[in-house]
C-alpha positions as CSV (number, residue, x, y, z in Angstrom):
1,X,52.9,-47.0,-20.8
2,X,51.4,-48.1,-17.5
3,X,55.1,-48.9,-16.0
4,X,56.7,-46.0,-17.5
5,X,54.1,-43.6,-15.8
6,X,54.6,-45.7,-12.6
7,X,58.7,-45.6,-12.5
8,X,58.5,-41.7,-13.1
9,X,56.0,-40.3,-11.3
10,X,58.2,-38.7,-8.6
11,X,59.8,-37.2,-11.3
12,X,56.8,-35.7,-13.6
13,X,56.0,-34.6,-10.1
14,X,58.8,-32.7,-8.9
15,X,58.9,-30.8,-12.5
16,X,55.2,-29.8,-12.0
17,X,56.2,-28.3,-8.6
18,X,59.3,-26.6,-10.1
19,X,57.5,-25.1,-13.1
20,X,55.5,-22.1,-11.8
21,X,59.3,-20.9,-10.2
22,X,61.0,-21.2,-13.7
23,X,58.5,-19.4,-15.3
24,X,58.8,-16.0,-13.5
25,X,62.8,-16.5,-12.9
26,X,62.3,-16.6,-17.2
27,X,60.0,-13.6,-17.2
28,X,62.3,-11.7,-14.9
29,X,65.4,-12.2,-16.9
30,X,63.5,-11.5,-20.4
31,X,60.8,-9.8,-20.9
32,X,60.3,-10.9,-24.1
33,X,60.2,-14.2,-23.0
34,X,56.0,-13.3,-22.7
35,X,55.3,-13.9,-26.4
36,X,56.8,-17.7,-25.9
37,X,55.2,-18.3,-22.7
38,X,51.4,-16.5,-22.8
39,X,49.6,-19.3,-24.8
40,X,51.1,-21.5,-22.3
41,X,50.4,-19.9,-19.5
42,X,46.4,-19.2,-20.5
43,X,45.8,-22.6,-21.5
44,X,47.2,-23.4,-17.8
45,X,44.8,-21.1,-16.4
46,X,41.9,-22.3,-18.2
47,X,42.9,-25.8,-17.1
48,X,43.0,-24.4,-13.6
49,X,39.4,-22.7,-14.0
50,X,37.9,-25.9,-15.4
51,X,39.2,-27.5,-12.7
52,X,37.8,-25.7,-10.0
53,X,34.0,-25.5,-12.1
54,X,33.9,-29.2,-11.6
55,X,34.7,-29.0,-8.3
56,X,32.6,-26.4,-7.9
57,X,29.2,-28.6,-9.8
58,X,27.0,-30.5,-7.3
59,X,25.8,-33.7,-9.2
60,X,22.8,-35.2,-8.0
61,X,23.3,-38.7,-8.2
62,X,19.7,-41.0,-7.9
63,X,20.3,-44.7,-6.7
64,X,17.7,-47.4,-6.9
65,X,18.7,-50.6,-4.9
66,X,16.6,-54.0,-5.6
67,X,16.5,-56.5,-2.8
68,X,16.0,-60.1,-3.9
69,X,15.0,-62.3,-1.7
């Protein structure tokens, strides 16, 4: 899989960047295009909100170095 995700990044990329625009060209065109694309776009959102919680989190990290001489 390793090689794969390497070979086609650029592309998996580009699509990520180009979604958000398809999405409202879709919704502008159909309206009912919303039942098809509200459960993705929520589960987007909460990906997006979870994202920014963990940035968000301070973790306190404790570090106990040994010195052997």
């Amino acid at each position: 899989m390793r090689p794969l995700r390497r070979r086609f990044y650029r592309a998996f990329y580009l699509l990520h960047l180009l979604l958000p625009p398809f999405v409202v060209a879709t919704l502008a065109h159909s309206w009912t295009a919303w039942q098809f694309a509200i459960a993705g776009l929520i589960l987007y959102a909460v990906d997006k909100l979870v994202q920014l919680w963990q940035l968000a989190v301070q973790v306190r990290v404790r570090v106990r170095v040994r010195v052997r001489v």
